[in-house]
Backbone as ProteinMPNN parsed JSONL, in Angstrom:
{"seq_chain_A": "XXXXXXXXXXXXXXXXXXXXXXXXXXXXXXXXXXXXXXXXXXXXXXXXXXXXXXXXXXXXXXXXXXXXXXXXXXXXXXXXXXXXXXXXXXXXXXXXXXXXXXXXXXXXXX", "coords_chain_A": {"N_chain_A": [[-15.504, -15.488, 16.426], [-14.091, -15.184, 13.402], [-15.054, -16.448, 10.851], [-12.922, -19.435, 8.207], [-12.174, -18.552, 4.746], [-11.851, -20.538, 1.908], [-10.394, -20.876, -1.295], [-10.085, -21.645, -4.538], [-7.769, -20.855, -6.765], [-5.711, -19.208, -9.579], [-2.166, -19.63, -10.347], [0.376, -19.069, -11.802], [-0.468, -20.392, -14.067], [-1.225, -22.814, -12.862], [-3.414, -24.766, -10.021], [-4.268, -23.552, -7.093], [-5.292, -23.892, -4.236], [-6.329, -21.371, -1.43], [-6.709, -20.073, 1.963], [-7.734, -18.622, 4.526], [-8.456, -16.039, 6.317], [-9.386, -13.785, 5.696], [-11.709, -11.971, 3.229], [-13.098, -13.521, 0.192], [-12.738, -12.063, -2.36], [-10.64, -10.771, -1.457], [-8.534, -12.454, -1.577], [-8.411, -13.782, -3.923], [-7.409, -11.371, -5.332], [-4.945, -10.862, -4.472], [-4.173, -13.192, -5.158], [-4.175, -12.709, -7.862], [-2.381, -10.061, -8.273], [-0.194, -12.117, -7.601], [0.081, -13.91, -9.819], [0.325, -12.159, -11.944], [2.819, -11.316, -11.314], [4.203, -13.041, -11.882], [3.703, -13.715, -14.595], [5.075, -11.623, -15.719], [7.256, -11.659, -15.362], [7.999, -14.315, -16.578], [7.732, -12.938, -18.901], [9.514, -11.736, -19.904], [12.726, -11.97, -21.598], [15.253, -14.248, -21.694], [14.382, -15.495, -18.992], [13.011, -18.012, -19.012], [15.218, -19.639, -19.157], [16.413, -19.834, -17.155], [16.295, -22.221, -13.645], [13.867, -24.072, -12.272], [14.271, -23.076, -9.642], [15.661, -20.689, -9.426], [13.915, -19.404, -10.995], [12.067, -19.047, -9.327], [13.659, -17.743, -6.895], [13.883, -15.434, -8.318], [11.324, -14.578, -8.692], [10.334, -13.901, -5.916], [12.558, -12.19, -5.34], [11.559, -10.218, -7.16], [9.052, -9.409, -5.802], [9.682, -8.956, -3.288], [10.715, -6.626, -3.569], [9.007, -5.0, -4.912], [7.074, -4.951, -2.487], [9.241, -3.836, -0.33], [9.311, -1.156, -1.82], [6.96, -0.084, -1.689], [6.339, -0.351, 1.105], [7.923, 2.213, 1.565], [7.501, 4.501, 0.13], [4.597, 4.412, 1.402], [5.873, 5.646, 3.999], [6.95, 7.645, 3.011], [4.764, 8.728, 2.482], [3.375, 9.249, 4.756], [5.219, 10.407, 6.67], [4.43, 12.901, 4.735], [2.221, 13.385, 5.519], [2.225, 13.959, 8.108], [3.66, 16.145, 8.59], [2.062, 18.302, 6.762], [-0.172, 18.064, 8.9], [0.745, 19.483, 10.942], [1.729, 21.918, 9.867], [-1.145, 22.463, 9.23], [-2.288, 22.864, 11.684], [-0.639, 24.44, 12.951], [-1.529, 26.758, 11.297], [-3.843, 26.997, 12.219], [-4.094, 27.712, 14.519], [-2.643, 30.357, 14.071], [-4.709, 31.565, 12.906], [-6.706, 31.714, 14.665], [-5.708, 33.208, 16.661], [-5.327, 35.721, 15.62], [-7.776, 36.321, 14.824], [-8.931, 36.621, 17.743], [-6.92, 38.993, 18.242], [-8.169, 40.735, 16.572], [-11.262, 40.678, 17.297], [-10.728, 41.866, 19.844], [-9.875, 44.676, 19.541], [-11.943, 45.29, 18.061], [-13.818, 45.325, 20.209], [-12.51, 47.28, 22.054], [-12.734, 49.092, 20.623], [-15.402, 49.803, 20.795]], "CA_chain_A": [[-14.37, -15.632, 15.547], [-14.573, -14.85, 11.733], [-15.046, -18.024, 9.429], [-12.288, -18.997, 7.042], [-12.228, -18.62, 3.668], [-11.181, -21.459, 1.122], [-11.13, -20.146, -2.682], [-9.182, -22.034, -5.658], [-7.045, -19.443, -7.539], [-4.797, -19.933, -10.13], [-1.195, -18.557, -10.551], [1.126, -19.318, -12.917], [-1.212, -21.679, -14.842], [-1.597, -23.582, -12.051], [-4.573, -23.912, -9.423], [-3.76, -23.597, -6.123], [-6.711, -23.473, -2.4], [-5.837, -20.627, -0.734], [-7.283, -20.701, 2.97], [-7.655, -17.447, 4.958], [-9.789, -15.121, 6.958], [-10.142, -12.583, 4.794], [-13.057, -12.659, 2.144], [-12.806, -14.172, -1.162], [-12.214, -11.462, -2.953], [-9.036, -10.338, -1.356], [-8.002, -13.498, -1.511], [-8.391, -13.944, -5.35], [-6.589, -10.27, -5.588], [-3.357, -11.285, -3.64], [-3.475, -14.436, -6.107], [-3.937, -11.809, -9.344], [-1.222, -10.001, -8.039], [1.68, -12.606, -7.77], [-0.209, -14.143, -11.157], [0.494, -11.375, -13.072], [4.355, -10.858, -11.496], [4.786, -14.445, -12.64], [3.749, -13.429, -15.943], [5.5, -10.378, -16.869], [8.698, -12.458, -15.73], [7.97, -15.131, -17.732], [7.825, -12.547, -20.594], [11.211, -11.365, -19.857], [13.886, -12.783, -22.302], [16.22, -14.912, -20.206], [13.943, -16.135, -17.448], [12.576, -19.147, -18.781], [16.615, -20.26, -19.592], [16.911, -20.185, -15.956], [15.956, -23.652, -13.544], [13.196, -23.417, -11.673], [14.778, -22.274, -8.534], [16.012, -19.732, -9.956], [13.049, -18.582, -11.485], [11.352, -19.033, -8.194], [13.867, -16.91, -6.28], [14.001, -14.073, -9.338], [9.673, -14.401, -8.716], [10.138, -13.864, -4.415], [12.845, -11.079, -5.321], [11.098, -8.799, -7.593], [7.598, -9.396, -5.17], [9.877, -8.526, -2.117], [11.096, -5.544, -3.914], [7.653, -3.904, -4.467], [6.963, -4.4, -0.879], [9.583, -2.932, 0.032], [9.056, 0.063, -2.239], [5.918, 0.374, -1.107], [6.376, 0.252, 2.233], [8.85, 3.55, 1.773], [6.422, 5.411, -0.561], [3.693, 4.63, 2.602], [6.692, 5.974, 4.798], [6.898, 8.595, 2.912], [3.342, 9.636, 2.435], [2.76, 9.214, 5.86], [5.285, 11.435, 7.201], [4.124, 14.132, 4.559], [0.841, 13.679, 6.237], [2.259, 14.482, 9.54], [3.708, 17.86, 8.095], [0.945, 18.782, 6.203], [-0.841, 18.318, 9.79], [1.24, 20.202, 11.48], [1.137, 22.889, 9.302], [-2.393, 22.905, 9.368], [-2.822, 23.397, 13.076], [-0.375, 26.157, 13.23], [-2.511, 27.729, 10.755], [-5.404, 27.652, 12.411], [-3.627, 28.268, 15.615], [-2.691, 31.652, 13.58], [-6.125, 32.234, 12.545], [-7.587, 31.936, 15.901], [-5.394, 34.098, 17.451], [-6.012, 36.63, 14.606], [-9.22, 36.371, 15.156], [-8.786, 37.076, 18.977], [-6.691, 40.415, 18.061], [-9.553, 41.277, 15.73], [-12.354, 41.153, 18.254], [-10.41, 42.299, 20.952], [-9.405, 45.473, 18.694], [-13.623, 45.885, 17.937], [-14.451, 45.433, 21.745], [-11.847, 48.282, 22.584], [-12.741, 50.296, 19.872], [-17.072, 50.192, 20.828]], "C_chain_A": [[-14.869, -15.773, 14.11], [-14.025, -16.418, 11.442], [-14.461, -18.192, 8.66], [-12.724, -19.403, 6.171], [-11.615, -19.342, 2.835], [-11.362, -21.123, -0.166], [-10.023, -20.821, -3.407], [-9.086, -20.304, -6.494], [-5.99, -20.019, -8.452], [-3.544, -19.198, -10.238], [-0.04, -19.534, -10.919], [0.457, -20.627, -13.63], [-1.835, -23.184, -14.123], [-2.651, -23.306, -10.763], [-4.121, -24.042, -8.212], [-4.937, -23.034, -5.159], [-5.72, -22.883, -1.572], [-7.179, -20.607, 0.329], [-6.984, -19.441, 3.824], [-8.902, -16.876, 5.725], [-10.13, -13.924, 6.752], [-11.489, -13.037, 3.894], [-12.184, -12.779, 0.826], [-11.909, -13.48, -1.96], [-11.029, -10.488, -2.817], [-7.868, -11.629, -1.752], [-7.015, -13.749, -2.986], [-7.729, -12.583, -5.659], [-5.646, -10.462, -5.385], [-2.677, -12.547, -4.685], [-3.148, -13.942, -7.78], [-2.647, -11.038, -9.495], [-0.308, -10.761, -8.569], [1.358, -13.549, -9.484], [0.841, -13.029, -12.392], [2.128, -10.803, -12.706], [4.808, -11.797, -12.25], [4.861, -14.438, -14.186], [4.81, -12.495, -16.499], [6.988, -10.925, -16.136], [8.857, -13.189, -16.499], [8.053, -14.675, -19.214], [9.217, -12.238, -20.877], [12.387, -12.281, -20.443], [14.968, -13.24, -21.109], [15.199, -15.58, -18.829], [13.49, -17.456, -17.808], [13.943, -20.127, -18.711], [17.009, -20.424, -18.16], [15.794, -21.661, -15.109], [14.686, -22.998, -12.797], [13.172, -22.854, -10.276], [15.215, -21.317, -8.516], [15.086, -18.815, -10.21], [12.151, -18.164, -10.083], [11.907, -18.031, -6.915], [14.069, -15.56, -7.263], [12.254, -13.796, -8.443], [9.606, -13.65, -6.914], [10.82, -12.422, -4.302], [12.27, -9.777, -5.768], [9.471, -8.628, -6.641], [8.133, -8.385, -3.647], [10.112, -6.782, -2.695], [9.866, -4.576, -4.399], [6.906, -3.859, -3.323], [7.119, -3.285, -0.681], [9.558, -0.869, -0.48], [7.741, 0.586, -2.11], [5.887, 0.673, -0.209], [7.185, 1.815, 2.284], [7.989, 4.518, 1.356], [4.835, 5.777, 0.77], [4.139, 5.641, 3.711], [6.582, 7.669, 4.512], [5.337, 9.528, 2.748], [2.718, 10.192, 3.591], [3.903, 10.809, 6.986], [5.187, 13.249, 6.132], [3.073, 14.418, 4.93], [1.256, 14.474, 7.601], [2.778, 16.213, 9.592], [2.699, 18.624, 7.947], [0.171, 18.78, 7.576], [-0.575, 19.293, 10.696], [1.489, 21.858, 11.129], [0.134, 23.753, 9.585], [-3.122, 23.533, 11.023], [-1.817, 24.61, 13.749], [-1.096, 27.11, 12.226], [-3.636, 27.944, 11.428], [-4.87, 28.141, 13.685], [-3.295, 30.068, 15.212], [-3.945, 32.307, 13.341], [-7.112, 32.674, 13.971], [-6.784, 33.095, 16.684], [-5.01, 35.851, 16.265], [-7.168, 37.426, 14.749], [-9.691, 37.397, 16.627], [-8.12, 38.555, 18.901], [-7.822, 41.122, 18.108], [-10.812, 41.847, 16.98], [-11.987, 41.933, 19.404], [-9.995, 44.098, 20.234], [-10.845, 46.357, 18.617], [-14.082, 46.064, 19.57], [-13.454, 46.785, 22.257], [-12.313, 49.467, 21.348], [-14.505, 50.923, 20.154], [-16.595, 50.815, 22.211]], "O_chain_A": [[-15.881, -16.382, 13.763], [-13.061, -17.136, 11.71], [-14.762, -17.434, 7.738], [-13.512, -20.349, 6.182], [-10.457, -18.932, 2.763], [-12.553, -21.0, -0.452], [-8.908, -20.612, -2.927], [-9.772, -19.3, -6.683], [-5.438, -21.094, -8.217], [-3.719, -17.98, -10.235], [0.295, -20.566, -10.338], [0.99, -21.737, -13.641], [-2.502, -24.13, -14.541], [-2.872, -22.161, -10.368], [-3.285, -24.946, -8.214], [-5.428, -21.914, -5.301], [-4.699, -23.386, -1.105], [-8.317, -20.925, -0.015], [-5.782, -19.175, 3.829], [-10.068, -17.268, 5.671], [-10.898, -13.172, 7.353], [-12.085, -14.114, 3.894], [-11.074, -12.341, 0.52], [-10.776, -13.835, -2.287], [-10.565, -9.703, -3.644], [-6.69, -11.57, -2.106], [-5.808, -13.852, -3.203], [-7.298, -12.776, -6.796], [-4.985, -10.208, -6.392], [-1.513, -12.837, -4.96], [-2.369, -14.414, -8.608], [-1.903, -11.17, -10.467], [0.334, -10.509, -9.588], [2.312, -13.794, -10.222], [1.687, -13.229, -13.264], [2.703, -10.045, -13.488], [5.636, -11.626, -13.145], [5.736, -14.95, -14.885], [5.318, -12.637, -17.611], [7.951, -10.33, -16.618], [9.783, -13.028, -17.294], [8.269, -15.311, -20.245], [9.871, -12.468, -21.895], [12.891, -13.198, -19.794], [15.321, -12.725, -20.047], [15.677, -16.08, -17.81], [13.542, -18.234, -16.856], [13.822, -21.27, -18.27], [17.962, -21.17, -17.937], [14.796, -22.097, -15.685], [14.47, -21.79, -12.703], [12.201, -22.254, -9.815], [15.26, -20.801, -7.399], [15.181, -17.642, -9.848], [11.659, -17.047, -9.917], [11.129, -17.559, -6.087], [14.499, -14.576, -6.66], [12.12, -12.857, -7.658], [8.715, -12.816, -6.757], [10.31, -11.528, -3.627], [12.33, -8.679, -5.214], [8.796, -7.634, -6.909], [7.479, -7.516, -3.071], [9.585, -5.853, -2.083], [9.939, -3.369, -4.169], [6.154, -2.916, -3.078], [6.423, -2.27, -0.671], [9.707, 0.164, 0.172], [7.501, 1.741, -2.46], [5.512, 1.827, 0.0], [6.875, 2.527, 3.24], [7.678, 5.406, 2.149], [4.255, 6.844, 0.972], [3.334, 6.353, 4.31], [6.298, 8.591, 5.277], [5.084, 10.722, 2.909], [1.913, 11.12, 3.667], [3.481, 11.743, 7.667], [5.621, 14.337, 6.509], [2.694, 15.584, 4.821], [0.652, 15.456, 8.032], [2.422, 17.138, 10.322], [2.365, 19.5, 8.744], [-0.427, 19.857, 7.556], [-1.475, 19.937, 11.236], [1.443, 22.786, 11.937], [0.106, 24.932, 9.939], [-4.047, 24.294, 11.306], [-2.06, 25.397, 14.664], [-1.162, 28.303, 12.524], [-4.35, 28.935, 11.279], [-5.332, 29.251, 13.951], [-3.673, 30.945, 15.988], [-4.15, 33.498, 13.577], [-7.901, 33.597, 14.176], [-7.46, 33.886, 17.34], [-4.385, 36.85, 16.62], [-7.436, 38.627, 14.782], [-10.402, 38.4, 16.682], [-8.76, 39.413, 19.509], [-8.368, 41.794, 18.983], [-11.105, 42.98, 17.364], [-12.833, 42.639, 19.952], [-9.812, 44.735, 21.271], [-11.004, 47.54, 18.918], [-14.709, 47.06, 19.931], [-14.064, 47.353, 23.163], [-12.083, 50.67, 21.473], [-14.876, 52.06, 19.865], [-17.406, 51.382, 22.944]]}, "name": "protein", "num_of_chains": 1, "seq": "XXXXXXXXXXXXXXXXXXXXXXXXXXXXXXXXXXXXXXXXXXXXXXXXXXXXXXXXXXXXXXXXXXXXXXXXXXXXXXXXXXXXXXXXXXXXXXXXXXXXXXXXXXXXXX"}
């Protein structure tokens, strides 16, 4: 069993031991991340005027909301992969039986 990982991180000015079984340096990425959503809300006119529950469910909404737009963009990448695969193996499925004409075309013609 993998060994966890304990790493101080800071996010929103504050430090916070995050505790995991990943390595460090995902760790400290995941904490740069929601750092830097916290920030560029905090820059946003109007957010500090709100309480901090507020600010705290604005901070959970816009985090859930690049999830989720990620997960769709994955969704979608993934089934243009499966096209693009499919594609590709009726192409070669064309090529091979191309191919098979071809020789069969030279063997009838020697």
């Amino acid at each position: 069993m993998e060994s966890k990982t304990t790493v101080d991180v800071i996010i929103g000015g504050k430090v916070y031991t995050l505790s995991g079984y990943e390595e460090e340096a995902y760790l400290q990425k995941v904490a740069a991340y929601i750092n830097g959503r916290v920030q560029e809300l905090k820059n946003q006119s109007g957010f500090a005027k709100q309480g901090s529950d507020m600010q705290n469910v604005l901070i959970q909404l816009n985090i859930a909301d690049d999830y989720f737009k990620a997960k769709e963009e994955n969704e979608r990448l993934s089934r243009k992969l499966q096209e693009q695969n499919k594609e590709l193996y009726s192409l070669k499925h064309e090529l091979v039986s191309l191919k098979m004409r071809i020789d069969q075309r030279d063997n009838h013609n020697q």
